[in-house]
C-alpha positions in Angstrom: 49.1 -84.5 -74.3 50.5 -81.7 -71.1 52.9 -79.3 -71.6 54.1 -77.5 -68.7 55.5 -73.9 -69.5 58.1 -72.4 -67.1 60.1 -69.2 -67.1 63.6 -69.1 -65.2 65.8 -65.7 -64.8 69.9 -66.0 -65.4 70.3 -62.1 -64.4 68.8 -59.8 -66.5 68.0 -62.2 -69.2 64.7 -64.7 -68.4 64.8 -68.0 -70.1 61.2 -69.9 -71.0 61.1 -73.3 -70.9 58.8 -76.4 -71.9 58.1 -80.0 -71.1 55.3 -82.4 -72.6 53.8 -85.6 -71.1 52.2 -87.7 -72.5 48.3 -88.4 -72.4 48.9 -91.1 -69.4 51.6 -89.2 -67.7 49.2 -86.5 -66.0 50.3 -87.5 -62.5 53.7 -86.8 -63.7 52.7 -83.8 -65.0 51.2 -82.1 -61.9 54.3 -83.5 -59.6 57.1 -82.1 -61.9 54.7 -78.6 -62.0 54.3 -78.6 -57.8 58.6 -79.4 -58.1 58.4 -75.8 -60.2 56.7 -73.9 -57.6 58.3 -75.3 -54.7 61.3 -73.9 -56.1 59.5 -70.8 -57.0 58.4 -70.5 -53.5 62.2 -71.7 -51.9 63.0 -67.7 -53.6 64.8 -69.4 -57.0 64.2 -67.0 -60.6 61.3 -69.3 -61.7 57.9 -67.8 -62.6 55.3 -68.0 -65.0 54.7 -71.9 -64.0 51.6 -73.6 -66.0 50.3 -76.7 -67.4 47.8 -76.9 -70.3 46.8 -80.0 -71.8 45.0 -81.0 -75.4 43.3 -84.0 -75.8 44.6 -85.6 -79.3 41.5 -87.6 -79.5 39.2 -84.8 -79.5 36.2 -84.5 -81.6 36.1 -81.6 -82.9 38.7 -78.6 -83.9 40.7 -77.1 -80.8 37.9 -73.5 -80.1 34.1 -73.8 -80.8 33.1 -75.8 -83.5 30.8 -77.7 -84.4 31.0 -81.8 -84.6 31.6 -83.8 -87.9 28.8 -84.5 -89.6 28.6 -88.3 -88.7 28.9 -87.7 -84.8 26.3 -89.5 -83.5 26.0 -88.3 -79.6 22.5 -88.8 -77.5 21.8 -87.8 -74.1 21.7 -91.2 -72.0 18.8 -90.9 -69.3 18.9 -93.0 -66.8 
C-alpha cells in the first residue's frame, strides 16, 4: 500500500492531507505526487509533499526484526 502525505495552507491555518493507493497503483501514486509539486512549484500553499509505502505482504514486523521461525530463505548462487 502508498500513502501520499500533503500539507495545503487556507491563510493562517495549514490543512494536512492523505491519499492511499493500492499495492498495484504505484504509477498512480508517483503521477498524483509529481501533480502535488507542480502545483507547489506553480506558487500554490502546498508543502510537505511525500509518499511512503508498506508492503502488506512483508515478512517480518514493520523495523528490525527478525524472521518467523519457519522462514526458510537461502542465498541462490548462480
Amino acid at each position: 500500500m502508498y500513502m501520499v502525505y500533503w500539507m495545503e495552507a487556507n491563510g493562517d491555518e495549514a490543512h494536512p492531507h492523505a491519499r492511499p493507493f493500492n499495492t498495484d497503483e504505484l504509477s498512480a501514486a508517483l503521477s498524483f505526487t509529481e501533480v502535488l509539486r507542480q502545483r507547489q512549484r506553480a506558487g500554490e500553499s502546498v508543502s510537505f509533499v511525500t509518499m511512503c509505502a508498506e508492503n502488506p505482504h512483508s515478512v517480518g514486523a514493520p523495523g528490525v526484526a527478525d524472521p518467523p521461525a519457519d522462514y526458510a530463505w537461502k542465498k541462490r548462487r548462480p
